[in-house]
Backbone as a ProteinNet text record, in pm:
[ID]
protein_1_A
[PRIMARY]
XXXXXXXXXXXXXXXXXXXXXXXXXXXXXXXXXXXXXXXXXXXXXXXXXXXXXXXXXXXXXXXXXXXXXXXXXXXXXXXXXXXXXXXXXXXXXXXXXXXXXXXXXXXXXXXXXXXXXXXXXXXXXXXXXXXXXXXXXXXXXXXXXXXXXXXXXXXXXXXXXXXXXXXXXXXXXXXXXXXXXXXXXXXXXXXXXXXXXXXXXXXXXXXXXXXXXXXXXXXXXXXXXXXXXXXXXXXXXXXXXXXXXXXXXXXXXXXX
[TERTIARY]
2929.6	2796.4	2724.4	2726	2690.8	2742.3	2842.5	2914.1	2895.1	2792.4	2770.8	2633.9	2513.7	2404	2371.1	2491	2507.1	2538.9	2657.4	2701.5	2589.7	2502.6	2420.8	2332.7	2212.3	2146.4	2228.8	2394.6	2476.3	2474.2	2528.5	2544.3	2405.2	2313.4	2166.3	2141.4	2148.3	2129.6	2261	2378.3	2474.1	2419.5	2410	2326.5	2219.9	2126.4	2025.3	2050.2	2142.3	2152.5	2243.7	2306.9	2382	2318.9	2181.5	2103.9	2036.6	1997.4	1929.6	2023.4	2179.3	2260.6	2257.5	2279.2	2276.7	2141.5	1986.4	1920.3	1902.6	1942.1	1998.8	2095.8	2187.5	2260.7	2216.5	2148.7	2077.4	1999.3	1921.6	1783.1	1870.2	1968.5	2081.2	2135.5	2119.5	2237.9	2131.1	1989.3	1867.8	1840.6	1908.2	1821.8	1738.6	1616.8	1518.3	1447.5	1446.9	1384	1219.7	1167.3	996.3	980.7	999.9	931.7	800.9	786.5	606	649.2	621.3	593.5	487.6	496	361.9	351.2	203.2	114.7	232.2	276.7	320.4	446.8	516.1	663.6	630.2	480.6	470.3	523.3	571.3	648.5	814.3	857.2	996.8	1071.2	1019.2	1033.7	1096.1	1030.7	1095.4	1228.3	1291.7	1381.2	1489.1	1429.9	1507.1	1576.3	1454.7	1482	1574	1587.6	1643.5	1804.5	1825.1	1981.4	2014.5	1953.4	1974	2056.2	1933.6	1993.5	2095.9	2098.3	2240.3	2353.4	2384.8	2440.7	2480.4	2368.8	2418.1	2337.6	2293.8	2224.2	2144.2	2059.6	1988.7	1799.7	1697	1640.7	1501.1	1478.4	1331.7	1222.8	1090.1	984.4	890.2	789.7	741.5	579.1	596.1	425.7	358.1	251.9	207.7	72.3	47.6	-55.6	-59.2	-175.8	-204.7	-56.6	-37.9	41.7	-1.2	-125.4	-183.7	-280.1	-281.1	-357.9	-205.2	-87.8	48	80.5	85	68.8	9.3	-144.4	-174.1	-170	-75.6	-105.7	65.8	163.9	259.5	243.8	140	115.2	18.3	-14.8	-85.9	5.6	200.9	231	311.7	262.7	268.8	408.7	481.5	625.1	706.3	725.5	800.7	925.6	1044.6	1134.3	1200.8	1125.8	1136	1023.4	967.1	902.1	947	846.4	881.7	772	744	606.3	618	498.8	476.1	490.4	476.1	481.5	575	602.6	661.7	598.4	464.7	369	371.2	327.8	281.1	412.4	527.5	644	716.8	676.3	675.6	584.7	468.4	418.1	440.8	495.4	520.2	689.2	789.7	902	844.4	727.5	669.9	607.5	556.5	523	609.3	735.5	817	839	801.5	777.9	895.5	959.3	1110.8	1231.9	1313.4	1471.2	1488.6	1578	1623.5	1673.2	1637.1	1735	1715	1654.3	1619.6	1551.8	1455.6	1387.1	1455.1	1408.3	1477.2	1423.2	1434.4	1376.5	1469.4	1389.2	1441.6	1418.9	1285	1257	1188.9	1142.3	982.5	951.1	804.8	713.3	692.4	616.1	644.9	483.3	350.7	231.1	179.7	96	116.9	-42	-99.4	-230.1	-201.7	-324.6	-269.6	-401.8	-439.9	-505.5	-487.4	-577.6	-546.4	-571.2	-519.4	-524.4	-633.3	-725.5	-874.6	-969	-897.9	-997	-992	-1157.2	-1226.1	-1229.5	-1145.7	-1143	-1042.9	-1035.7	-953.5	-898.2	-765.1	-697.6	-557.3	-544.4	-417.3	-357.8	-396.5	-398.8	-469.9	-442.7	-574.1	-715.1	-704.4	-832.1	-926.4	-864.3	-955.1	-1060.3	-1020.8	-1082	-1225.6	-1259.9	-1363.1	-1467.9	-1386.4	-1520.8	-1587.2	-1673.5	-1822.5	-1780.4	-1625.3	-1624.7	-1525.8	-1535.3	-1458.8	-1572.9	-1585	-1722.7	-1654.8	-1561.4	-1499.3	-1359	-1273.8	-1148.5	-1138.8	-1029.6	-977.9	-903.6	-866.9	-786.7	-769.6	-619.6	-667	-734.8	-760.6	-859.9	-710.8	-770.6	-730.5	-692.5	-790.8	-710.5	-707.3	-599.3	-541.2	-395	-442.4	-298.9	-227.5	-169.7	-85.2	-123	-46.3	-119.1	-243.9	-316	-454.4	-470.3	-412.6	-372.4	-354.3	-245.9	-198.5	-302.2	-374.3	-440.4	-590.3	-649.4	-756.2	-653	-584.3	-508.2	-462.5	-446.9	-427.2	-529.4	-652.8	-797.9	-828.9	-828	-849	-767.3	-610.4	-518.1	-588.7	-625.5	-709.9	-853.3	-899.1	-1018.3	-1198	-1116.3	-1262.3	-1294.1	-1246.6	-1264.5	-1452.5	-1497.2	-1647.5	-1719.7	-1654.5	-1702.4	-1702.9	-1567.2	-1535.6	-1501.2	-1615.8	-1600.2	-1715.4	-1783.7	-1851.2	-1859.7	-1708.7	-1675	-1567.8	-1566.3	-1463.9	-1465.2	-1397.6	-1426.3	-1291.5	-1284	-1177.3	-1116.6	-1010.6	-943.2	-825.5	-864.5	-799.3	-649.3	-551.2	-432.3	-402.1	-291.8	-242.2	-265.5	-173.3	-188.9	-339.1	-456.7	-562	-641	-588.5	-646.3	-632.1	-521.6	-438.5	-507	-540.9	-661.7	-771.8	-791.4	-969.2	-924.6	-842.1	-796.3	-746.8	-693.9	-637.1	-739.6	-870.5	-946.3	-1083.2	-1017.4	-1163.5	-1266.3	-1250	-1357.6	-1335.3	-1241.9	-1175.9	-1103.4	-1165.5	-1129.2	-964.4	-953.5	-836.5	-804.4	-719.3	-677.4	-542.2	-520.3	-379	-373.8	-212	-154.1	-10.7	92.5	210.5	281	379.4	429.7	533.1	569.8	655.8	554.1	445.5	383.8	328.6	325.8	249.5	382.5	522.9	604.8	659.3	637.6	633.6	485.5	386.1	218.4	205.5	115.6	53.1	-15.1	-115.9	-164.9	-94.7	-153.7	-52.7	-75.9	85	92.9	152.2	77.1	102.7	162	279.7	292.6	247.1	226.4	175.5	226.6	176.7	257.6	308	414.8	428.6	401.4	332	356.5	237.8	119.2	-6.2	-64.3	18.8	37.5	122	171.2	242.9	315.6	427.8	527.8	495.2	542.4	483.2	647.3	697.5	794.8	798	829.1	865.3	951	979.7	997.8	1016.4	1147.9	1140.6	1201.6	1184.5	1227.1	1228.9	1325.8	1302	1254.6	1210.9	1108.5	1206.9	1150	1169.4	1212.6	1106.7	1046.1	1121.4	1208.1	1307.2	1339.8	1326.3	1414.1	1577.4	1581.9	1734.5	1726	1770.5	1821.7	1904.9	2040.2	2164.9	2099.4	2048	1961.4	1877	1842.1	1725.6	1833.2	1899.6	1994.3	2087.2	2055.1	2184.9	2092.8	1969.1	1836	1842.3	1790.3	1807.8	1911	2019.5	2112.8	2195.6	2151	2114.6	2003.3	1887.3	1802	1858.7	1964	1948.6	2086.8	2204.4	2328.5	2391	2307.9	2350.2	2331.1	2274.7	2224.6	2082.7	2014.5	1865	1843	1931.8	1908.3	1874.8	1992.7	1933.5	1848.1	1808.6	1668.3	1592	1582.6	1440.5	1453.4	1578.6	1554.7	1507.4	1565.1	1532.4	1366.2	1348.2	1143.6	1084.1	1135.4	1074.5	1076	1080.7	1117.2	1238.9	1211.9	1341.7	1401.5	1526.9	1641.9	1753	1771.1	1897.3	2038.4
-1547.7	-1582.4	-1459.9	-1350	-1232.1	-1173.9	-1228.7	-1166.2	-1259.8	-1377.9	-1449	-1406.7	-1387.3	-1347.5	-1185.9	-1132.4	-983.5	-1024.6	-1106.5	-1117.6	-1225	-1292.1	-1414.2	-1299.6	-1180.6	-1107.5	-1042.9	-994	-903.8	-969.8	-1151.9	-1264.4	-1253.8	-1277.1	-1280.5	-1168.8	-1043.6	-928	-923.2	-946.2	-966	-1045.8	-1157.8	-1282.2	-1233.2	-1177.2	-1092.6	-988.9	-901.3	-785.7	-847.6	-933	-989.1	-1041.7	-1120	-1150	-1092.3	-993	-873	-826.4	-806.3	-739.1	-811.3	-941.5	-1078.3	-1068	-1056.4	-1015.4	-891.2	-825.6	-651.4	-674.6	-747.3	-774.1	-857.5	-980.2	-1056.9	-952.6	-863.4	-822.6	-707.2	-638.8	-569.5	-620.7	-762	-812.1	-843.2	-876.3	-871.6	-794.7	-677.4	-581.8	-609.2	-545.9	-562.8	-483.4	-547.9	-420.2	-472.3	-420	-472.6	-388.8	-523.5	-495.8	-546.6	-408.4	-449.2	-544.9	-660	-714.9	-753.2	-744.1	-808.8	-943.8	-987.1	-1149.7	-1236.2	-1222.3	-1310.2	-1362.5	-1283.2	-1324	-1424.6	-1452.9	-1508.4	-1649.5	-1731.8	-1839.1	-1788.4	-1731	-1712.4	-1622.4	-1554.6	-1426	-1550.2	-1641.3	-1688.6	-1726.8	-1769.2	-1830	-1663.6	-1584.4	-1454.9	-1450	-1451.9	-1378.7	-1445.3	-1600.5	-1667.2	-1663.4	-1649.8	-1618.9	-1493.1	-1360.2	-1246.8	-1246.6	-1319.2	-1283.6	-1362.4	-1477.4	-1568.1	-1463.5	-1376.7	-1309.4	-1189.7	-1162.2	-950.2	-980.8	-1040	-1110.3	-958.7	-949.6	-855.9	-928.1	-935.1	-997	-954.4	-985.1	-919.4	-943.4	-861.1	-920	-852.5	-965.1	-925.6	-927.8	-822.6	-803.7	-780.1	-948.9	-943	-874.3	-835.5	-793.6	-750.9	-693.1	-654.6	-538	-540.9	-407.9	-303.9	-299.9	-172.5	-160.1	-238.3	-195.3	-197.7	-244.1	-175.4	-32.7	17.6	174.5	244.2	219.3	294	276.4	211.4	166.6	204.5	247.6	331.7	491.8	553.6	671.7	742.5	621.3	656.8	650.9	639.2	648.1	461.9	412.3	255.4	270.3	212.6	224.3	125.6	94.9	1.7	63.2	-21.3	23.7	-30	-128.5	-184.2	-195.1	-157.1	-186.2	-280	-417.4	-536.5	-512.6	-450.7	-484.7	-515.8	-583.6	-672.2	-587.9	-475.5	-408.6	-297.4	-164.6	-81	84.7	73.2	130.6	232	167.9	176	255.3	211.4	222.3	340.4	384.6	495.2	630.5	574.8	662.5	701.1	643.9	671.8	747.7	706.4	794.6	931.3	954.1	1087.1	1127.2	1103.7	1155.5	1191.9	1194.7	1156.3	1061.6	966.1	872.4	771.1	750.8	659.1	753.1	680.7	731.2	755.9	902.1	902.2	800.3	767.7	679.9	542	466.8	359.3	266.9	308	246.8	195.6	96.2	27.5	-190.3	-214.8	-352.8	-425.5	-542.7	-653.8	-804.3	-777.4	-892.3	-874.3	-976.8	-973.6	-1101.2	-1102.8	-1189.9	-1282.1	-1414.1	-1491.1	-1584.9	-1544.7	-1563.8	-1706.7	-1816.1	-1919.5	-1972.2	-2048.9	-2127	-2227.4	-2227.9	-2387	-2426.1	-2601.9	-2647.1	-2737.8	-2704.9	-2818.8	-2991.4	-3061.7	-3192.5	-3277.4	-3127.9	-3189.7	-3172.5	-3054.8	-2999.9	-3121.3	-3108.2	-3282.7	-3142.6	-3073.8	-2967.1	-3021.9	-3031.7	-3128.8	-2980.3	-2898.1	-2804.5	-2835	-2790.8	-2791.4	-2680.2	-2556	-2424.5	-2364.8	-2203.2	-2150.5	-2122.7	-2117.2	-2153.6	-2288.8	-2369	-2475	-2379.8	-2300.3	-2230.2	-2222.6	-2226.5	-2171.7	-2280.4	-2371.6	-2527.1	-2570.2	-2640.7	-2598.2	-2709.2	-2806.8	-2862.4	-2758.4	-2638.6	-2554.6	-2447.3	-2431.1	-2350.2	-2249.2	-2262.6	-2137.1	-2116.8	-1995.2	-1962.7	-1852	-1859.1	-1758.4	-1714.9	-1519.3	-1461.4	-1320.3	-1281.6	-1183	-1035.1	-959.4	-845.4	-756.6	-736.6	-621	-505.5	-459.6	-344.5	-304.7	-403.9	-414.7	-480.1	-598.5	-627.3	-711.4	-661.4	-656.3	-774	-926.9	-1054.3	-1071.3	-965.7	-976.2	-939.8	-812.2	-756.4	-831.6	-876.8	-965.3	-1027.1	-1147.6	-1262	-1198.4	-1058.2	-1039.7	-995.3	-966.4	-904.9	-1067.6	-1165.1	-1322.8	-1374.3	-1371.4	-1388.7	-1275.1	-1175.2	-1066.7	-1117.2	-1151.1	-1209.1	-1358.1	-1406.2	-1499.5	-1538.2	-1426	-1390.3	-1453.6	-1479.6	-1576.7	-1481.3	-1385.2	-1311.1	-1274.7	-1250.8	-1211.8	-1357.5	-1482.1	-1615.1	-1653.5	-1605.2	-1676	-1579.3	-1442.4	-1359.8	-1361.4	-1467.4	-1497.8	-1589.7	-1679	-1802.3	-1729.3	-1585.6	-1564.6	-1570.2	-1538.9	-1534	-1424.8	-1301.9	-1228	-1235.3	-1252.3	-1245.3	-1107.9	-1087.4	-978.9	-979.9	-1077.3	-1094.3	-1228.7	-1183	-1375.7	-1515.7	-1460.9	-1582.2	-1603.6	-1517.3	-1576	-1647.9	-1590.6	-1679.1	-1794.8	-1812.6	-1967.4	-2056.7	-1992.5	-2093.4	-2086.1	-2037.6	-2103.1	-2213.6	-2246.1	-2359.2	-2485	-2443.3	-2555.9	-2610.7	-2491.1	-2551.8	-2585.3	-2668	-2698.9	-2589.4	-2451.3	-2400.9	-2298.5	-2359	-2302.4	-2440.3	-2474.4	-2565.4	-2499.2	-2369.4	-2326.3	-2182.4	-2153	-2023.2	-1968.3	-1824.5	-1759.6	-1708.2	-1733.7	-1726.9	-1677.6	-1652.3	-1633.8	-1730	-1769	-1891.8	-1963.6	-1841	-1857.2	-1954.2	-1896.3	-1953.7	-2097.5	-2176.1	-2304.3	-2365.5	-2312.2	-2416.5	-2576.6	-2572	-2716.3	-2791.9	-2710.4	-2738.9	-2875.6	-2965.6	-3075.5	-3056.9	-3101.4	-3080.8	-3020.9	-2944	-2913.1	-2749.9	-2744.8	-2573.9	-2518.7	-2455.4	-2424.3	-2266.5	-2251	-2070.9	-2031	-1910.9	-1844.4	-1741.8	-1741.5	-1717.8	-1555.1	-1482.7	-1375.3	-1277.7	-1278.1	-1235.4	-1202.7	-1241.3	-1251.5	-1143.8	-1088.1	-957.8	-901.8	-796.2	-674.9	-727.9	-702.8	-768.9	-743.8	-820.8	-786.3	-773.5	-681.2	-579.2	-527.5	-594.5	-572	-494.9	-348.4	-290.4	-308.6	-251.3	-248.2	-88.2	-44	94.2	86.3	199.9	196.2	325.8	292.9	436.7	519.6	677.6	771.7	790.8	744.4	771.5	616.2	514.4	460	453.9	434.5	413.9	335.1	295.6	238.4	162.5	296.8	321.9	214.2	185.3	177.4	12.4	-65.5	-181.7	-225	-128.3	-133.1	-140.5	-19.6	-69	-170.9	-282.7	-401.6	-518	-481.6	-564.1	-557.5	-458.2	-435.3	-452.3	-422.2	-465.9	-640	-664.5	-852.4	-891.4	-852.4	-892.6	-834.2	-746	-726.2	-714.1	-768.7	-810.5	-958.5	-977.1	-1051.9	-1204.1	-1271.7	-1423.3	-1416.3	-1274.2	-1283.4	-1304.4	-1266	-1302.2	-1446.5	-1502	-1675.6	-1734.5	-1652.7	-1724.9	-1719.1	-1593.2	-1526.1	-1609.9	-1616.5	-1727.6	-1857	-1960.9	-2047.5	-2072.5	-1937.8	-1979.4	-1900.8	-1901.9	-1892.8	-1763.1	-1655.3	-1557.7	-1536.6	-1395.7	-1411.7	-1254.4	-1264.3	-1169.8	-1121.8	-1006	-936	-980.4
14248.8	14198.2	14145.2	14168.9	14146.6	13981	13999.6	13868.7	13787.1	13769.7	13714.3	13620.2	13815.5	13779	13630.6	13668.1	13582.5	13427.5	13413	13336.7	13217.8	13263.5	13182.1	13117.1	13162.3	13088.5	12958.1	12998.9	12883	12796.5	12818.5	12725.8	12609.2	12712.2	12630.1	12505.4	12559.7	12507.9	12395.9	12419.8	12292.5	12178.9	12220.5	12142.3	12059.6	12152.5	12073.8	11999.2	12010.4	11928.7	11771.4	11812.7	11707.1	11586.7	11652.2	11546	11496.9	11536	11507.6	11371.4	11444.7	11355.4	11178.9	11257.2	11107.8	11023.9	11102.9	10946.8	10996.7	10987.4	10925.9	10802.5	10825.8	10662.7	10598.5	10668.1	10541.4	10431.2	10536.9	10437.2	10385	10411	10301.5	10205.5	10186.1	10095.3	9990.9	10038.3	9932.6	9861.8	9778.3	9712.7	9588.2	9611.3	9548	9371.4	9286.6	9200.9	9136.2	9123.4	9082.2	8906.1	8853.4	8729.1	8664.6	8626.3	8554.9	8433.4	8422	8286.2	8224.4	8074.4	7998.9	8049.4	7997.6	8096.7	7968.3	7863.9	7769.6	7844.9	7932.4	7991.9	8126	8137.8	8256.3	8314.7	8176.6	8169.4	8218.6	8122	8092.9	8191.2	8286.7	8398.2	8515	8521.7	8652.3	8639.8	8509.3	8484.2	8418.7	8373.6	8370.3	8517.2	8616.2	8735.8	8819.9	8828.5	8909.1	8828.8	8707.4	8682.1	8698.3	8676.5	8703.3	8877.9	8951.1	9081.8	9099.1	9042.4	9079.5	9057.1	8969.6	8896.7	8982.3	9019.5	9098.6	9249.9	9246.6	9445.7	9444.3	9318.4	9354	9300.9	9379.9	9355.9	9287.5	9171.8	9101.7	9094.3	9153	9155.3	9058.3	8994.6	8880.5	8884.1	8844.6	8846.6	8694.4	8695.4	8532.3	8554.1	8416.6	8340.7	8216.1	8122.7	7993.1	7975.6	7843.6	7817.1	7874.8	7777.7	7819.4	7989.9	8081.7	8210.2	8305.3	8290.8	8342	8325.8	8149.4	8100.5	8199.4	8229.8	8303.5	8445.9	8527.2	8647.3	8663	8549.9	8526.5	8560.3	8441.8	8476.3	8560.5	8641.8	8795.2	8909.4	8885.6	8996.8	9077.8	8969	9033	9059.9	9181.3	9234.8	9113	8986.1	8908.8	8892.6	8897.4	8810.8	8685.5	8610.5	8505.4	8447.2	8285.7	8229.7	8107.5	8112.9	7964.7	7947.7	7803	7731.1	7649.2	7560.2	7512.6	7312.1	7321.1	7263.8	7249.5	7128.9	7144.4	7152.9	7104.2	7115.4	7240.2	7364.9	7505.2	7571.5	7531.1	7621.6	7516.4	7413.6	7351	7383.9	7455.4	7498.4	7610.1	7687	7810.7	7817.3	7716	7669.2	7666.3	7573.7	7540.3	7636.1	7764.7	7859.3	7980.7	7961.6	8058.1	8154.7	8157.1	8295.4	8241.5	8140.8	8151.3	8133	8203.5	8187.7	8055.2	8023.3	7830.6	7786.3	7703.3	7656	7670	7784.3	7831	7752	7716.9	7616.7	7473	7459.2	7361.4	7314.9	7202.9	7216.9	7228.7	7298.6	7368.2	7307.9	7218.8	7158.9	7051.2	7012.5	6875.1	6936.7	6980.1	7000.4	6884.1	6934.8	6848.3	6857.2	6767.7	6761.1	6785.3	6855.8	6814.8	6841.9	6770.3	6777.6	6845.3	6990.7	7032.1	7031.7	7016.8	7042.8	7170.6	7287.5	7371.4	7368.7	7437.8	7415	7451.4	7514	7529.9	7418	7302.3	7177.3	7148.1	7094	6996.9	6859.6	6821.1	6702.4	6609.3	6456.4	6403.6	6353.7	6414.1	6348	6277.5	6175.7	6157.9	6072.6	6053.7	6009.1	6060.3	6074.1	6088.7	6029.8	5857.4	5805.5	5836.8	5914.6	5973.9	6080.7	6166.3	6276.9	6233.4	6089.4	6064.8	6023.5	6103.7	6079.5	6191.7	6130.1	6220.5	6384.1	6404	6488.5	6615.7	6535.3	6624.5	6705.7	6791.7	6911.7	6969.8	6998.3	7076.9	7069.8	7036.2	7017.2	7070.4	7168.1	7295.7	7204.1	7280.8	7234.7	7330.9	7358.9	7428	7352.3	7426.1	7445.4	7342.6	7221.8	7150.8	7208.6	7230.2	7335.6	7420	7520.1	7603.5	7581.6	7506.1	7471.3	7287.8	7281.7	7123	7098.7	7177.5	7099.5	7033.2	7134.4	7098.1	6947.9	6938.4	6812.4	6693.8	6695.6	6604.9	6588	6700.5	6653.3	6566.8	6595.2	6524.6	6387.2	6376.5	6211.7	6163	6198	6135.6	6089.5	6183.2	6126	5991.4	6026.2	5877	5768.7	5819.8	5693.9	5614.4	5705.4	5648.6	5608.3	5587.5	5534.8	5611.6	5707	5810.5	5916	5935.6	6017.1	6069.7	5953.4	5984.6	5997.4	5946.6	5995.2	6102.1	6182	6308.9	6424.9	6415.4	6568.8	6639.3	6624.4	6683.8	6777.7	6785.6	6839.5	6914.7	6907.3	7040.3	7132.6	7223	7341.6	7409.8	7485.1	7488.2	7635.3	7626.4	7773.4	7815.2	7911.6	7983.4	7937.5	7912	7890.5	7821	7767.9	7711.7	7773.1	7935.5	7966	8023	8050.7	8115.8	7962.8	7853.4	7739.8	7710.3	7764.3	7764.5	7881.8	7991.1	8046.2	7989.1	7935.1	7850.1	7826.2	7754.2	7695.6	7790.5	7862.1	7966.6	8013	8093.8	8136.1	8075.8	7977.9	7839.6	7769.5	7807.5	7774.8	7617.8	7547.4	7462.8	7361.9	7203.4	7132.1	7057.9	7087.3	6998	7075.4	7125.4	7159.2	7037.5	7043.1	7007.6	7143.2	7137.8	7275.3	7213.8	7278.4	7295.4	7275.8	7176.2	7152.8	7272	7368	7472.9	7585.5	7574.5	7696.7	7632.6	7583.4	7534.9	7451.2	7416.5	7303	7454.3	7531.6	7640.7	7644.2	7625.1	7667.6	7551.7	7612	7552.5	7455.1	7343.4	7265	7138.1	7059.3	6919.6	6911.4	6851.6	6853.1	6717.1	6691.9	6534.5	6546	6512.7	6494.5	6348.3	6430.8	6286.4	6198.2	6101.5	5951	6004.8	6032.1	6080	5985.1	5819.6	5733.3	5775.2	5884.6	5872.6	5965.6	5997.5	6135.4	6115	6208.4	6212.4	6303.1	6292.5	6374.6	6532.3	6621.2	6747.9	6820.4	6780.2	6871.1	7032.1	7082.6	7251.2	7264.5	7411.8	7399.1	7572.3	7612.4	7770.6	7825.9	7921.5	7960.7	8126.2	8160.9	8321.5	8317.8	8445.2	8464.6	8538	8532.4	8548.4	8711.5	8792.6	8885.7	8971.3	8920.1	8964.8	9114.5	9211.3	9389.8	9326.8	9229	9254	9065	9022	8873.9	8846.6	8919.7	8880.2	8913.2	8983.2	8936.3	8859.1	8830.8	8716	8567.8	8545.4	8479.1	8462.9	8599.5	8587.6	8503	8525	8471.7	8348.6	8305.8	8150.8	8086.4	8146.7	8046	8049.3	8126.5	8150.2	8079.3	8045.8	7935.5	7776	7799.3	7617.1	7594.5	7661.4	7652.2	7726.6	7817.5	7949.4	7885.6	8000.3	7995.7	7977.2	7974.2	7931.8	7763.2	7698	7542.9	7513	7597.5	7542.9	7622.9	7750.4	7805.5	7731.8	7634.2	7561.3	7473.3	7371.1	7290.9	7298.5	7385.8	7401.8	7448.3	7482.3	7547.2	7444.8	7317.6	7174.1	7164.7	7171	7106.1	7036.5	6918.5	6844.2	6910.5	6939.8	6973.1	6859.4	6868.1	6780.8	6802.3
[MASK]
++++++++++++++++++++++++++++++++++++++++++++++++++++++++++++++++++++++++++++++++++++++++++++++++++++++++++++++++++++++++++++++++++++++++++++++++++++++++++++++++++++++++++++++++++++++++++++++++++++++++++++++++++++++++++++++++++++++++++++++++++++++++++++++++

């Protein structure tokens, strides 16, 4: 009976250390990489991310915002080891400052501009020179500078000559996708948005004439400052050789 009483705590304590041991390799077999992406990928990232990891069981977490308030939340140190921006601009500057790997940098896509009207606008659009009729009150767009869509969409208005008609009916959002809720949530008869984030959305979506902007060139890099390069590199080169090309395609951007 004794050698019973001794032996049931070892049992316990095996048991216990074992599982201990089991997530010790679970949470080993998880490796992790955190990429900054632009707000425009905020659709298309989940579906990057969930084949990526099917792929290398390495798992990516993504942190959105503006091109430009990532840039600087880059060269303050932010722990990323992937940068997707929305642009080529930003991630050129940051090549020139040292903060990406040589070489790394390189594009991944061209954005793809798009007017949506939601299915609550009482706005009768069907071009963008409509924008500038009197049943249109408010048109979202993101914040120029902060981020490139934004860009584009004030250089489409200039291409179309309404520009000094209709900046008064703006309204500016921190990033793409928070522009795209104006719209969802009624407070917006017409946004430009990212054609990725709205080509499924209800209501009508018009892209726009690309002749009418400067091309909107995406640009991705790993950083310098990297915890685990040789993942970061399995990333990137799964977005611009892998199974990320035809995610990107298919959620409306155009790829090389």
């Amino acid at each position: 009976m004794r050698f019973r009483y001794i032996a049931l705590p070892i049992i316990v304590a095996l048991c216990a250390a074992g599982f201990q041991l089991a997530s010790l390799a679970q949470t080993a077999a998880k490796p992790e990489i955190t990429v900054a992406a632009a707000a425009n990928l905020t659709e298309v990232a989940q579906t990057l991310g969930m084949e990526f990891e099917a792929k290398t069981k390495i798992h990516p977490v993504f942190s959105f915002a503006s091109t430009a308030v990532l840039t600087t939340q880059i060269e303050n140190s932010a722990p990323f080891d992937v940068f997707l921006s929305a642009d080529a601009e930003h991630v050129d500057k940051l090549d020139h400052e040292g903060l990406l790997t040589p070489g790394s940098d390189t594009v991944y896509a061209v954005g793809v501009l798009a007017l949506w009207i939601p299915p609550t606008s009482k706005a009768h659009i069907a071009k963008v020179d409509d924008l500038n009729s009197k049943d249109v009150k408010v048109i979202a767009l993101a914040n120029p500078k902060l981020a490139p869509y934004g860009t584009a969409a004030v250089e489409t208005l200039q291409h179309a000559g309404i520009w000094d008609q209709v900046k008064d009916k703006i309204v500016y959002a921190e990033n793409i996708s928070m522009a795209k809720q104006y719209g969802a949530s009624k407070n917006a008869d017409a946004v430009f948005t990212a054609y990725s984030l709205v080509l499924k959305e209800a209501g009508q979506v018009i892209q726009v004439d690309e002749g009418m902007h400067a091309p909107i060139v995406q640009k991705l890099g790993v950083m310098a400052h990297s915890q685990h390069p040789d993942w970061a590199q399995s990333f990137t080169s799964f977005v611009l050789t892998g199974g990320g090309r035809g995610v990107l395609a298919r959620s409306g951007y155009k790829v090389h």
